[in-house]
PDB file of N, H, CA, C and O in Angstrom:
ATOM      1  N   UNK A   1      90.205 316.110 -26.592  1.00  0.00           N
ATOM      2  CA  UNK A   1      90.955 315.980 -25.349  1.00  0.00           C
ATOM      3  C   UNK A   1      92.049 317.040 -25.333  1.00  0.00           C
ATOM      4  O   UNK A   1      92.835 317.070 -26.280  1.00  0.00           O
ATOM      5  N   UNK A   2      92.134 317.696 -24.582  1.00  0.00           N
ATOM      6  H   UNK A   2      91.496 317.672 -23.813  1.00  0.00           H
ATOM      7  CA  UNK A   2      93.356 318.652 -23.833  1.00  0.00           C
ATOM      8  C   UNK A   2      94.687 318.262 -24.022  1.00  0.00           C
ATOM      9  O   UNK A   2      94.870 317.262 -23.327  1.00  0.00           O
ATOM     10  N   UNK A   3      95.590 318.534 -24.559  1.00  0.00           N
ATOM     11  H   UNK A   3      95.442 319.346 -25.124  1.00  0.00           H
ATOM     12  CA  UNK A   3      96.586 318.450 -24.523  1.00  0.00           C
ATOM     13  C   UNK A   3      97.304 318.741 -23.434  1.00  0.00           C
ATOM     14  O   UNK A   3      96.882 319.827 -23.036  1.00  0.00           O
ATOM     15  N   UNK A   4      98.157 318.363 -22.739  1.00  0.00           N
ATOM     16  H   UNK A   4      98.500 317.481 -23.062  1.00  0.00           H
ATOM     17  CA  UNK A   4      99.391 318.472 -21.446  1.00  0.00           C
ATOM     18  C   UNK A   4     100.145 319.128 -22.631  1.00  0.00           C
ATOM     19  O   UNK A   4     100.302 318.746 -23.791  1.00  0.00           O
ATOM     20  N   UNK A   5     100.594 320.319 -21.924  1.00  0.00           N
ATOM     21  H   UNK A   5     100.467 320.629 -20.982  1.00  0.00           H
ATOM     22  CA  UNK A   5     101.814 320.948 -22.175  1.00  0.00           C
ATOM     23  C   UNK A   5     102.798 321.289 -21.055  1.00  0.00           C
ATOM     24  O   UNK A   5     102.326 321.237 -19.920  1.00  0.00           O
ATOM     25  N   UNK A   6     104.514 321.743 -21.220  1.00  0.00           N
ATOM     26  H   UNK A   6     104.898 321.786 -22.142  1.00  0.00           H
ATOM     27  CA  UNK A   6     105.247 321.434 -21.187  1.00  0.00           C
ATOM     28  C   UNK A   6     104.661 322.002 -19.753  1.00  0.00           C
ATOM     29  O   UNK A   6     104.287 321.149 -18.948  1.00  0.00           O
ATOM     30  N   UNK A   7     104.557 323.417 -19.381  1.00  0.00           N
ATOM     31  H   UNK A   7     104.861 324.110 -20.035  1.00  0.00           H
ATOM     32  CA  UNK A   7     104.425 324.366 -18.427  1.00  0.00           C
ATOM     33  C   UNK A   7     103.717 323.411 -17.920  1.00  0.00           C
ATOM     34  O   UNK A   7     104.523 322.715 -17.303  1.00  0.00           O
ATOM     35  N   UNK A   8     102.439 322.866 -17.795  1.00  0.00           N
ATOM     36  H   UNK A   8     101.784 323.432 -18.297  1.00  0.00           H
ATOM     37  CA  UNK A   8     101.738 321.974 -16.972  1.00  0.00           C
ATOM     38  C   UNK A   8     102.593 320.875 -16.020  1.00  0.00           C
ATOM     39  O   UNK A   8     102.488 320.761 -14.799  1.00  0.00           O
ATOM     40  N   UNK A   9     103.573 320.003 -17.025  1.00  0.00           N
ATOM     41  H   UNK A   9     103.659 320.096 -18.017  1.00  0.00           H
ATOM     42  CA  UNK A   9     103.880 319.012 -16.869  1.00  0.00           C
ATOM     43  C   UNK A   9     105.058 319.372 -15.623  1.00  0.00           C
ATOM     44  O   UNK A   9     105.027 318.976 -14.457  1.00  0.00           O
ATOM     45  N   UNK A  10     106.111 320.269 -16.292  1.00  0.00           N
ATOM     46  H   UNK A  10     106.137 320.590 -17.239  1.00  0.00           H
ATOM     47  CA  UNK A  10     106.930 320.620 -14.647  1.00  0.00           C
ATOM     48  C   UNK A  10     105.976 320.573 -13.726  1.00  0.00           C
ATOM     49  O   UNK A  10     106.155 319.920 -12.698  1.00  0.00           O
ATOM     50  N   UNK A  11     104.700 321.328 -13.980  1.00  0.00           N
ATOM     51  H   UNK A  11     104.554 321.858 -14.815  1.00  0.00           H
ATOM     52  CA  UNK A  11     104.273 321.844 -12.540  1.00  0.00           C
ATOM     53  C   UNK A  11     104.320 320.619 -11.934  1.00  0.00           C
ATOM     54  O   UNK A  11     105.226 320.364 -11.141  1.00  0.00           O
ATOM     55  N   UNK A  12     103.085 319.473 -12.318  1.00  0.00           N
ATOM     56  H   UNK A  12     102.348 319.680 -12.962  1.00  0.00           H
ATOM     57  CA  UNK A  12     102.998 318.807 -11.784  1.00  0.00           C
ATOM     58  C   UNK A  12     103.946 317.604 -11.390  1.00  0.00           C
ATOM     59  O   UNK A  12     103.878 316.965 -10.340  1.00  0.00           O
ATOM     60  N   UNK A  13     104.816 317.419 -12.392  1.00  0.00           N
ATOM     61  H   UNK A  13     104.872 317.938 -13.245  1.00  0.00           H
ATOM     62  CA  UNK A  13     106.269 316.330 -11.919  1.00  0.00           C
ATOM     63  C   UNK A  13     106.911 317.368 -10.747  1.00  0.00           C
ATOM     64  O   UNK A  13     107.358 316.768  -9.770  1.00  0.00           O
ATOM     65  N   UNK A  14     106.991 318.483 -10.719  1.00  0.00           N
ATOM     66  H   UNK A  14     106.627 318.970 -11.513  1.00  0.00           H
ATOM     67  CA  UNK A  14     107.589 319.231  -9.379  1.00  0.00           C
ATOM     68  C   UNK A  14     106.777 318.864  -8.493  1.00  0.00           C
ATOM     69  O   UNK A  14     107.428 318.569  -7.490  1.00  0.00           O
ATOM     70  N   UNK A  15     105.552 318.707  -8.310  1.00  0.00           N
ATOM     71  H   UNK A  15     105.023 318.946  -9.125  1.00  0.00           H
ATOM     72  CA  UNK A  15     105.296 319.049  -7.348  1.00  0.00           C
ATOM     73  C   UNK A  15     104.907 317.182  -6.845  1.00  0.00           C
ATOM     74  O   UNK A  15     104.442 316.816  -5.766  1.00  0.00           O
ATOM     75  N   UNK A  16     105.161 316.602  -7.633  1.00  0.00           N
ATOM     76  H   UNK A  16     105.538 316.899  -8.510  1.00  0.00           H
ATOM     77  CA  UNK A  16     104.893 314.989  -7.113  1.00  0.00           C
ATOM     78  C   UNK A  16     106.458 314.656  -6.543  1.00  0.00           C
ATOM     79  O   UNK A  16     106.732 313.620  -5.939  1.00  0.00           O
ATOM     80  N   UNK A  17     107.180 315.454  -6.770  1.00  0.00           N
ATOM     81  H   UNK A  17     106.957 316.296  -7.261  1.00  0.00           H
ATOM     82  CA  UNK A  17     108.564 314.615  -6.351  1.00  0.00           C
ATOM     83  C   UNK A  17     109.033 315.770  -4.946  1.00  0.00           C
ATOM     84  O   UNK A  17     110.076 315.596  -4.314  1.00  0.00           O
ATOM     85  N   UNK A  18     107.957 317.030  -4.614  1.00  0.00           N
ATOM     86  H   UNK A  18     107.111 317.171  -5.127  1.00  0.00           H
ATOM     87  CA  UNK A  18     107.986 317.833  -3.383  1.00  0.00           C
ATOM     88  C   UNK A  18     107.598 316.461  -2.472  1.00  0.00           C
ATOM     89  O   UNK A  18     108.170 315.853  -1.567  1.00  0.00           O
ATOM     90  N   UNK A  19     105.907 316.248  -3.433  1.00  0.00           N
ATOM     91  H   UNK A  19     105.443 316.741  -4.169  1.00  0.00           H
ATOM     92  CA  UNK A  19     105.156 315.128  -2.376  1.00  0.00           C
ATOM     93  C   UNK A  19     105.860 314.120  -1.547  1.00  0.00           C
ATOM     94  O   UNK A  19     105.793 313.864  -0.345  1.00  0.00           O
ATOM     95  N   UNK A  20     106.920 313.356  -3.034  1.00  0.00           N
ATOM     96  H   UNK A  20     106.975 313.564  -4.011  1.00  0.00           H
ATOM     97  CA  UNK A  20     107.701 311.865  -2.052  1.00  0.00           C
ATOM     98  C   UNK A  20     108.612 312.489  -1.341  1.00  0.00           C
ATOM     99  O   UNK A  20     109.101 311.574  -0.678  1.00  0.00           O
ATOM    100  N   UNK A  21     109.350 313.808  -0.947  1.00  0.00           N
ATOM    101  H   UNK A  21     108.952 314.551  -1.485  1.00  0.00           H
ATOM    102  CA  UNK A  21     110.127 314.092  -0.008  1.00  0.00           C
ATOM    103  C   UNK A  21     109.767 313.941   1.132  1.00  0.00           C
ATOM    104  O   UNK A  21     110.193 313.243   2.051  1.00  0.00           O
ATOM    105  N   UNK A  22     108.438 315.067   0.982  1.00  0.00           N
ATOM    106  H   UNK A  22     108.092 315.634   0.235  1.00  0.00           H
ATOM    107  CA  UNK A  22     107.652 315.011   2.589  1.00  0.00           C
ATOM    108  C   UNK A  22     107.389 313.852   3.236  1.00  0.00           C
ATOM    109  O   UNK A  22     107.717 313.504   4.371  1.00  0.00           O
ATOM    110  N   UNK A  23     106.462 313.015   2.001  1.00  0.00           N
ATOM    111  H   UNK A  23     106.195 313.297   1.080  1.00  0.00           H
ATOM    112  CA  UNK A  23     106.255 312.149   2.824  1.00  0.00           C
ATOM    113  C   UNK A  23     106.970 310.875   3.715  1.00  0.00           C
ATOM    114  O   UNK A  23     106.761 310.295   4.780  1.00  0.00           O
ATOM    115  N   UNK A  24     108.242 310.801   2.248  1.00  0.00           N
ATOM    116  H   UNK A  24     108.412 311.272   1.382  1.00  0.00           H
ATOM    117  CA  UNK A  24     109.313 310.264   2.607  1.00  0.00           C
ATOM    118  C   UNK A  24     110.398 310.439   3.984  1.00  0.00           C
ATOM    119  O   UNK A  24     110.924 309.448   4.491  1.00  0.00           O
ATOM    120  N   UNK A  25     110.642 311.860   4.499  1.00  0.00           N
ATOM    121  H   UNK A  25     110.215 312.665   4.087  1.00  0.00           H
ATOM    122  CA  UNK A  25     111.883 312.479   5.126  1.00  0.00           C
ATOM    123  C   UNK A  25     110.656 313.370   5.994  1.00  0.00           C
ATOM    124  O   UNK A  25     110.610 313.252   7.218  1.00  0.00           O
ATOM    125  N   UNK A  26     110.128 313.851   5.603  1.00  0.00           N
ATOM    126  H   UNK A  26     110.166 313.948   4.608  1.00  0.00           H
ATOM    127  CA  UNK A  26     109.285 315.086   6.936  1.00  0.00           C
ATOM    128  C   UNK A  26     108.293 314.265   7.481  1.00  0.00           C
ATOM    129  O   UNK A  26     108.284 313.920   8.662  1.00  0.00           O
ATOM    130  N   UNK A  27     107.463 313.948   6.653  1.00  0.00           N
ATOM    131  H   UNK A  27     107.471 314.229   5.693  1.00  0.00           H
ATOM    132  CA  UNK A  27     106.308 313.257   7.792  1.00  0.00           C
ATOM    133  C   UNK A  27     106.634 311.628   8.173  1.00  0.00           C
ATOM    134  O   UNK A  27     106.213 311.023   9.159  1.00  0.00           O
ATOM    135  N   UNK A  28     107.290 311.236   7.367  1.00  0.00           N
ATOM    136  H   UNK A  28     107.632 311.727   6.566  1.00  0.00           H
ATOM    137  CA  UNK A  28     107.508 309.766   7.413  1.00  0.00           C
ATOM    138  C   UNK A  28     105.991 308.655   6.862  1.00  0.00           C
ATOM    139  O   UNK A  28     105.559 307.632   7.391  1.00  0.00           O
ATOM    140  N   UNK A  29     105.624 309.225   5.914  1.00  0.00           N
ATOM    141  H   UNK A  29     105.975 310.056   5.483  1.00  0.00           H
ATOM    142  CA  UNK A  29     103.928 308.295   6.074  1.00  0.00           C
ATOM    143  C   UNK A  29     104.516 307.368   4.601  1.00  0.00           C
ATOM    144  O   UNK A  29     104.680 307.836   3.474  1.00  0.00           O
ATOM    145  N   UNK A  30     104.701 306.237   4.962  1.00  0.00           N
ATOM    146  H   UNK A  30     104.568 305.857   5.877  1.00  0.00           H
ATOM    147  CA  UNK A  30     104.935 305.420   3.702  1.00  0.00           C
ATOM    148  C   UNK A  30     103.520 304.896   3.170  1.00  0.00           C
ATOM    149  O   UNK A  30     103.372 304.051   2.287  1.00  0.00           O
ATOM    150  N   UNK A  31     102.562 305.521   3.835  1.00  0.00           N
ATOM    151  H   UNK A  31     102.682 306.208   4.552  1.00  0.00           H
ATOM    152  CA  UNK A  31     101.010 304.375   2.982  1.00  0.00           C
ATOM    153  C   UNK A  31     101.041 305.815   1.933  1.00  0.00           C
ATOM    154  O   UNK A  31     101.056 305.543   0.732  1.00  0.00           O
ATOM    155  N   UNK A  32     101.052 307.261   2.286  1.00  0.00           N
ATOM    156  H   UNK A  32     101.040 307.482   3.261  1.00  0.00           H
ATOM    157  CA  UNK A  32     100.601 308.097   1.232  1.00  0.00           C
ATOM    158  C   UNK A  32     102.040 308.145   0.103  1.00  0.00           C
ATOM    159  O   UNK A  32     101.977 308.575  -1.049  1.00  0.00           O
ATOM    160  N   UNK A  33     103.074 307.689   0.651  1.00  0.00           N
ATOM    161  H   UNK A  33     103.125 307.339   1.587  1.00  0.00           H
ATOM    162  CA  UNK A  33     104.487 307.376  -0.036  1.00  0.00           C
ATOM    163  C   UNK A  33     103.742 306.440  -0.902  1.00  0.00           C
ATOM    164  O   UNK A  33     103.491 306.897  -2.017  1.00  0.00           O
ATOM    165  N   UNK A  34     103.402 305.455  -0.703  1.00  0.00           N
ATOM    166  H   UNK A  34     103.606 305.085   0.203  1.00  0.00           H
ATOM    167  CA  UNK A  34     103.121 304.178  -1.092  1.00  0.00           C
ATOM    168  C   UNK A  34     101.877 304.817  -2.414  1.00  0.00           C
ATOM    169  O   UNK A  34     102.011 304.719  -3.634  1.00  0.00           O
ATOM    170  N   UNK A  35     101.113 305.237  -1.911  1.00  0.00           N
ATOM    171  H   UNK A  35     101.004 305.317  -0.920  1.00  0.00           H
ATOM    172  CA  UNK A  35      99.896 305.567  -2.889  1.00  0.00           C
ATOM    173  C   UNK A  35     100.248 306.612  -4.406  1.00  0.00           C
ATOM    174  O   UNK A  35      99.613 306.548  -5.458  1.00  0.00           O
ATOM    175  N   UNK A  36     101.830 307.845  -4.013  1.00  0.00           N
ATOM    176  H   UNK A  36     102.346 307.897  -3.158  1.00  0.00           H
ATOM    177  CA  UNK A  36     101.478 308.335  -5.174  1.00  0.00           C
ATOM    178  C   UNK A  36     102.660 307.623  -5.660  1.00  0.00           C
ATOM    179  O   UNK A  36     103.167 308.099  -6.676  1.00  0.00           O
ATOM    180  N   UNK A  37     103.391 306.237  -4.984  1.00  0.00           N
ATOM    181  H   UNK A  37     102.979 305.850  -4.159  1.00  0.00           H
ATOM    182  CA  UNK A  37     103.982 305.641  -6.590  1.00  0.00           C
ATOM    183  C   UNK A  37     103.380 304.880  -6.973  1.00  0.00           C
ATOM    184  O   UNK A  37     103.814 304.386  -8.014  1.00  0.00           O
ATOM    185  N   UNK A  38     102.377 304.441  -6.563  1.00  0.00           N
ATOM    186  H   UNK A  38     102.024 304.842  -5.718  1.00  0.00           H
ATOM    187  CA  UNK A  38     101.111 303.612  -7.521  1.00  0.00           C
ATOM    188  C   UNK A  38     100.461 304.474  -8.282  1.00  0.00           C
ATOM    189  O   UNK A  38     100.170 304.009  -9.383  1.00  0.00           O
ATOM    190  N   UNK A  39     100.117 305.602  -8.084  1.00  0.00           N
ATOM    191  H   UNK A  39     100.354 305.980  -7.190  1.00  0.00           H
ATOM    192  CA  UNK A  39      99.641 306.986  -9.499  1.00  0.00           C
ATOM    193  C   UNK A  39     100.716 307.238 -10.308  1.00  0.00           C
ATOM    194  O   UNK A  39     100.609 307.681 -11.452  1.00  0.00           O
ATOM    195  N   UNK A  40     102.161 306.868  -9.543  1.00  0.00           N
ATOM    196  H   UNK A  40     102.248 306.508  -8.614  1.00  0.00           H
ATOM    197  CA  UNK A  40     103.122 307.296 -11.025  1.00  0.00           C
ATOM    198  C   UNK A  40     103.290 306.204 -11.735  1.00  0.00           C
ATOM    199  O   UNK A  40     103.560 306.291 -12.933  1.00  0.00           O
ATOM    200  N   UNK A  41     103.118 304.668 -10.935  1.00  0.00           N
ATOM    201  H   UNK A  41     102.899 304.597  -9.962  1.00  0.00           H
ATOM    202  CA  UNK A  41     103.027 303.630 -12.242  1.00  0.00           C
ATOM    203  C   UNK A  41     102.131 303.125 -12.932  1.00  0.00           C
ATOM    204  O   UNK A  41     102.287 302.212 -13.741  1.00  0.00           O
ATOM    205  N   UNK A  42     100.409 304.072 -12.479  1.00  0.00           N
ATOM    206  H   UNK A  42     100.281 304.814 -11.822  1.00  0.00           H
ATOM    207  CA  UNK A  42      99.768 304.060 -13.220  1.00  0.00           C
ATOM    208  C   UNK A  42      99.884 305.444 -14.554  1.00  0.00           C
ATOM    209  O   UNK A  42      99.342 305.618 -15.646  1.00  0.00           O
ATOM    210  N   UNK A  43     100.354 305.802 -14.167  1.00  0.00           N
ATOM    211  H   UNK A  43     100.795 305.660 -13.280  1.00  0.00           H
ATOM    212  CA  UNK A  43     101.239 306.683 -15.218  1.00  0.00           C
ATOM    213  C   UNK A  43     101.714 306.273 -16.375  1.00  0.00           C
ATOM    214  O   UNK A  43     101.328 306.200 -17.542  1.00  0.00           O
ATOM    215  N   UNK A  44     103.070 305.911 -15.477  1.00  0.00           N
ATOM    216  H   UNK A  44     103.384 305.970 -14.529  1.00  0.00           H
ATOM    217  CA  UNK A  44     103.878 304.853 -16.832  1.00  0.00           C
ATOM    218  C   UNK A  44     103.245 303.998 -17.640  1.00  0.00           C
ATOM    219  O   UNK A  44     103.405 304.089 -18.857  1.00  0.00           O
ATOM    220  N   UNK A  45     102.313 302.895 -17.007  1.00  0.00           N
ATOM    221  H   UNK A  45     102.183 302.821 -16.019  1.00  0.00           H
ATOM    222  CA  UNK A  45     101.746 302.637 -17.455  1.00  0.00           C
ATOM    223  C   UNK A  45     100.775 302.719 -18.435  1.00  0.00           C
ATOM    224  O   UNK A  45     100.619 301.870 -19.312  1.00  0.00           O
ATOM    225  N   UNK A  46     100.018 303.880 -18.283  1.00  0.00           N
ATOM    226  H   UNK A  46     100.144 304.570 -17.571  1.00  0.00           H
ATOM    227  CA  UNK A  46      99.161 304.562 -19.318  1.00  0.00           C
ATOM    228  C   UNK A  46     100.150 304.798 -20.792  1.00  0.00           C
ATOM    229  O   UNK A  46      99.604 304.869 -21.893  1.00  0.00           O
ATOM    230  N   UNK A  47     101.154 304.868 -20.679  1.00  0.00           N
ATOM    231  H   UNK A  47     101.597 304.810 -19.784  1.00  0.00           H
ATOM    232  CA  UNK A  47     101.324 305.059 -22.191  1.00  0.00           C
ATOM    233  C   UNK A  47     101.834 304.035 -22.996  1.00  0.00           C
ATOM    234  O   UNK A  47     102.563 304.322 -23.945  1.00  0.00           O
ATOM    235  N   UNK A  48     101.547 302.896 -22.741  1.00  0.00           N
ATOM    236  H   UNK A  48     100.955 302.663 -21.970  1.00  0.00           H
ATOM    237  CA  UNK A  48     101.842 301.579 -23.351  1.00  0.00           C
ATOM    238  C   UNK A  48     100.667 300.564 -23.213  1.00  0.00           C
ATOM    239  O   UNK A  48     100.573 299.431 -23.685  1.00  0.00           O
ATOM    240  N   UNK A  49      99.661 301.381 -22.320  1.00  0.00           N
ATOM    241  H   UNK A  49      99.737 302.301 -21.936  1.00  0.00           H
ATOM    242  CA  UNK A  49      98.245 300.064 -22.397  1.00  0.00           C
ATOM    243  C   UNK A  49      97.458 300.343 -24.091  1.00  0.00           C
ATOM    244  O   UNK A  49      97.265 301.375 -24.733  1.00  0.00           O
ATOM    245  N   UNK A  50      97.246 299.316 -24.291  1.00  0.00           N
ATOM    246  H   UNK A  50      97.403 298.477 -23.770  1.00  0.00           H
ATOM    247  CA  UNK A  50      96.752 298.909 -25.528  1.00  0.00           C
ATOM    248  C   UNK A  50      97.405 298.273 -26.471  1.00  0.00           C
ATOM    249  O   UNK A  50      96.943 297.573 -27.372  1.00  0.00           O
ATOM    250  N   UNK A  51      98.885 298.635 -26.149  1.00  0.00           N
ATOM    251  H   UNK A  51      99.260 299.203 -25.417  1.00  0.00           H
ATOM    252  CA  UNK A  51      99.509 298.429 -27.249  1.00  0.00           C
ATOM    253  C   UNK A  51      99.622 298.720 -28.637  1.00  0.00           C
ATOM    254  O   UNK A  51      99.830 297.817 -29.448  1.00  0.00           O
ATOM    255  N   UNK A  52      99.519 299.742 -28.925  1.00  0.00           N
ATOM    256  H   UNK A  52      99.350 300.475 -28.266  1.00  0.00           H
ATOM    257  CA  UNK A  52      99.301 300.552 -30.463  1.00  0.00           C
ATOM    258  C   UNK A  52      97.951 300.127 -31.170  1.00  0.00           C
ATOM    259  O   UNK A  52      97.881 300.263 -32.392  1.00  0.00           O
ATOM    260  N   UNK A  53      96.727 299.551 -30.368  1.00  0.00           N
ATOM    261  H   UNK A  53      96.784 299.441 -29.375  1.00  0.00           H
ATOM    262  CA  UNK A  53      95.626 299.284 -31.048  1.00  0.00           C
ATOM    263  C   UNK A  53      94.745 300.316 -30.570  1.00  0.00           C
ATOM    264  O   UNK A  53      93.556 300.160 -30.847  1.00  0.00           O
ATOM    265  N   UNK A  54      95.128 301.513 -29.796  1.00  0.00           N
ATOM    266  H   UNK A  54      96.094 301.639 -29.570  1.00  0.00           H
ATOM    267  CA  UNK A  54      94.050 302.497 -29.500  1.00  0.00           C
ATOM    268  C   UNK A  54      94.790 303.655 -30.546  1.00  0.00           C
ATOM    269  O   UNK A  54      95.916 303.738 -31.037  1.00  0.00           O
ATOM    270  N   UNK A  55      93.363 304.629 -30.629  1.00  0.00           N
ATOM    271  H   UNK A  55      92.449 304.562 -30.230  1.00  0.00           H
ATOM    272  CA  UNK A  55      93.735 305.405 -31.578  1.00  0.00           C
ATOM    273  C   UNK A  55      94.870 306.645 -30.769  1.00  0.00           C
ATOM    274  O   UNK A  55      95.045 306.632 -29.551  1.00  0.00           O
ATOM    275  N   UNK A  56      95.480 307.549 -31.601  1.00  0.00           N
ATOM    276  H   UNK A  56      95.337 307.559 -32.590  1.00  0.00           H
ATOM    277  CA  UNK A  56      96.205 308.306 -30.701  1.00  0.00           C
ATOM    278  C   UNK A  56      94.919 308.918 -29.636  1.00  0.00           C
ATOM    279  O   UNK A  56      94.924 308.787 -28.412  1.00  0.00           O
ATOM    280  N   UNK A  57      94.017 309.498 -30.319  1.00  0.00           N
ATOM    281  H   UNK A  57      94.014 309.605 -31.313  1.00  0.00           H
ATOM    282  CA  UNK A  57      92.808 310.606 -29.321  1.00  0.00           C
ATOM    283  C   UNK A  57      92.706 309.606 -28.025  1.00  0.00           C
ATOM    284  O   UNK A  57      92.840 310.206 -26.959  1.00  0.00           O
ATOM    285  N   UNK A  58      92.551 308.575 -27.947  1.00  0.00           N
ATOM    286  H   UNK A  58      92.442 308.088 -28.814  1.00  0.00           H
ATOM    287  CA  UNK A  58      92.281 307.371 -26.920  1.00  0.00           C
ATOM    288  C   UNK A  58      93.075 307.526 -26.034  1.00  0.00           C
ATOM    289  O   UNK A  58      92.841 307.818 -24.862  1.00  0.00           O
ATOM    290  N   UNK A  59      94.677 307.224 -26.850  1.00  0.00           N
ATOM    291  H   UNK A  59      94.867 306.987 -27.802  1.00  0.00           H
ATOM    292  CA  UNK A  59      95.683 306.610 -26.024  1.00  0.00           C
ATOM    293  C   UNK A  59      95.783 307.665 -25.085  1.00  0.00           C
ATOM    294  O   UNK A  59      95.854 307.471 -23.871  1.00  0.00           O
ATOM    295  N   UNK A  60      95.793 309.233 -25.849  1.00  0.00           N
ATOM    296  H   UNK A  60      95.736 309.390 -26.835  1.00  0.00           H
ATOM    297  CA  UNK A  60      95.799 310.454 -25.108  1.00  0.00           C
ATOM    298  C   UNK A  60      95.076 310.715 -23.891  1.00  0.00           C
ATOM    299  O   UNK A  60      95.500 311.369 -22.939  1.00  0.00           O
ATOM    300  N   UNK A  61      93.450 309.906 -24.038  1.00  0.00           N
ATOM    301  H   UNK A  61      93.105 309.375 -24.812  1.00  0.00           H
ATOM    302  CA  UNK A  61      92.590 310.572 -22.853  1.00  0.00           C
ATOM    303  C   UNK A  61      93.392 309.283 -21.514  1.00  0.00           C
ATOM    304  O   UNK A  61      93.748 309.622 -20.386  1.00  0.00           O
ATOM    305  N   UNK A  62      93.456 308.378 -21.876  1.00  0.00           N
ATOM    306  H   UNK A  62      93.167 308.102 -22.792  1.00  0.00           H
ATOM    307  CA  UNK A  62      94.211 307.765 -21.047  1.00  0.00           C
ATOM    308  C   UNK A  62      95.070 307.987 -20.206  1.00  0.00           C
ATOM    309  O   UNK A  62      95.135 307.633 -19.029  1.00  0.00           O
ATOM    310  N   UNK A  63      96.160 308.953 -21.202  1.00  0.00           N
ATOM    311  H   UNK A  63      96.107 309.241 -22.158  1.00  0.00           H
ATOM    312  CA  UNK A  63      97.708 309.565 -20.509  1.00  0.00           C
ATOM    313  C   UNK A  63      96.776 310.385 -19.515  1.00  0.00           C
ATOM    314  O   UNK A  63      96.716 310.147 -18.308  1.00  0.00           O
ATOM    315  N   UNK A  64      96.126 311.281 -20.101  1.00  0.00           N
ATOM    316  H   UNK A  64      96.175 311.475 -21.081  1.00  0.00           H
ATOM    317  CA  UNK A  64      95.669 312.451 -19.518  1.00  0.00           C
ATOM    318  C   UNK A  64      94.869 312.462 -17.950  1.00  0.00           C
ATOM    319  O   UNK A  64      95.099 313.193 -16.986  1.00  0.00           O
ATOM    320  N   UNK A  65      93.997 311.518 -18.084  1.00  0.00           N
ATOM    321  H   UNK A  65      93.810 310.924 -18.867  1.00  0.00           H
ATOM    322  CA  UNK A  65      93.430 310.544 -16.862  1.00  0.00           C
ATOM    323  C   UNK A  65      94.634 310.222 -15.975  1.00  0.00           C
ATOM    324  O   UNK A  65      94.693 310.586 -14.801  1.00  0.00           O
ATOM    325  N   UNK A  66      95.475 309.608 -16.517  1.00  0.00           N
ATOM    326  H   UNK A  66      95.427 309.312 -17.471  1.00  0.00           H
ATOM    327  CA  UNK A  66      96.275 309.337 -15.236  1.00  0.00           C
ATOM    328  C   UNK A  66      97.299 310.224 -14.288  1.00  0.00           C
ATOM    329  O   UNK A  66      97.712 310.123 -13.133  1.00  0.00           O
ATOM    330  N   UNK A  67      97.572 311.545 -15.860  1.00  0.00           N
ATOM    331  H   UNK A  67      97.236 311.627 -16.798  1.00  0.00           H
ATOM    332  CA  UNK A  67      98.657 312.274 -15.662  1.00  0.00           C
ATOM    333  C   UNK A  67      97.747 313.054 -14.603  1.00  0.00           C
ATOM    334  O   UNK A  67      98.484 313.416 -13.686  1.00  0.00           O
ATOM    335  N   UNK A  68      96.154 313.531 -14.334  1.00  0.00           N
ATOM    336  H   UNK A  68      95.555 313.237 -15.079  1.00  0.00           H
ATOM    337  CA  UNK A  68      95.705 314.454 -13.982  1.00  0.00           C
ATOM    338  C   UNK A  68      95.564 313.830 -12.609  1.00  0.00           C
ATOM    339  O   UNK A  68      95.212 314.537 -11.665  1.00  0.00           O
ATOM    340  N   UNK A  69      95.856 312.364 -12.428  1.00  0.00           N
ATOM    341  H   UNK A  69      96.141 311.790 -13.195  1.00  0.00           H
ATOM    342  CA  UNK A  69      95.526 311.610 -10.895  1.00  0.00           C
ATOM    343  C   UNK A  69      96.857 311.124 -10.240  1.00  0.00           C
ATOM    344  O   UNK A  69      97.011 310.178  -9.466  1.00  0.00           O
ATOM    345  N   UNK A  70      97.857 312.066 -10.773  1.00  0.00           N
ATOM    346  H   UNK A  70      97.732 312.834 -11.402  1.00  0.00           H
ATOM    347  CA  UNK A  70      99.328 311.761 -10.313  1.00  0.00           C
ATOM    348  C   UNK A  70      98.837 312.282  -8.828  1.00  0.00           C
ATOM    349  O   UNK A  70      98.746 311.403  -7.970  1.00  0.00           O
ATOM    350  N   UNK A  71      98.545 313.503  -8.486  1.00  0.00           N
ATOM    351  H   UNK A  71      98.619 314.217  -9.182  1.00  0.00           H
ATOM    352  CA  UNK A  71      98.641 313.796  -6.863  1.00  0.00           C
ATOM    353  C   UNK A  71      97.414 313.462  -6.033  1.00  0.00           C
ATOM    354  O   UNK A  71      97.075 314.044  -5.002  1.00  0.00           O
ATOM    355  N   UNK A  72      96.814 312.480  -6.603  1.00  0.00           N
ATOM    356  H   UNK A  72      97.090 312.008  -7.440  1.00  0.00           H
ATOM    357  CA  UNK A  72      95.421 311.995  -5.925  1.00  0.00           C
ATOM    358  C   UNK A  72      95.701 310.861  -5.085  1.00  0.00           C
ATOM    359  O   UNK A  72      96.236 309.764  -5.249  1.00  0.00           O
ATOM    360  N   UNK A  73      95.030 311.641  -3.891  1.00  0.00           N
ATOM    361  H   UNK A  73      94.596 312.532  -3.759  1.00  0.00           H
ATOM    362  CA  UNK A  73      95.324 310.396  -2.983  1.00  0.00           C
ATOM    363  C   UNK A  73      94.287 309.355  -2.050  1.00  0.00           C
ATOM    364  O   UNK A  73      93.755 309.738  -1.008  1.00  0.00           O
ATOM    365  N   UNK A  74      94.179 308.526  -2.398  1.00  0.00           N
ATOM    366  H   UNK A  74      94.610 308.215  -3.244  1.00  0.00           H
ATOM    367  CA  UNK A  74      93.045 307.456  -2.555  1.00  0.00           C
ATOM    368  C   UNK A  74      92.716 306.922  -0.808  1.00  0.00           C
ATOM    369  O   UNK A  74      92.179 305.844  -0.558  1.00  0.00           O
ATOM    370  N   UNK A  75      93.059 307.689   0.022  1.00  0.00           N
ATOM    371  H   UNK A  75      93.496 308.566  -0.181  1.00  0.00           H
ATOM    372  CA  UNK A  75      92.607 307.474   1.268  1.00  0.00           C
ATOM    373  C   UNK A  75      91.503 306.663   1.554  1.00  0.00           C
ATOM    374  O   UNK A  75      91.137 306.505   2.719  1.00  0.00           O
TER     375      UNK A  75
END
């Protein structure tokens, strides 16, 4: 599994917190507001499911899965 590095990770935390502006203050759309803070608390989430019974490689594809569906939007 791929490692997230640092350069990746701005990109994409920049560009998820561009997302809640717009959608928040320019367009006003609280369902796509609504959708990528359910990808960021499936986020958070991802790095505490299992509870230390998955191996790190696991816990990783997990983070990675979710970190890569932060700006996905489930229309």
């Amino acid at each position: 599994m791929r490692q997230i590095i640092d350069k990746e990770k701005i990109e994409k935390y920049e560009e998820v917190l561009h997302r809640i502006q717009i959608y928040a203050e320019v367009v006003m759309d609280n369902d796509k507001l609504s959708k990528i803070i359910s990808n960021i608390c499936r986020w958070s989430y991802a790095h505490r499911t299992g509870n230390g019974t998955l191996s790190e490689e696991q816990q990783n594809g997990i983070i990675r899965k979710a970190f890569d569906g932060l700006l996905e939007r489930k229309d």
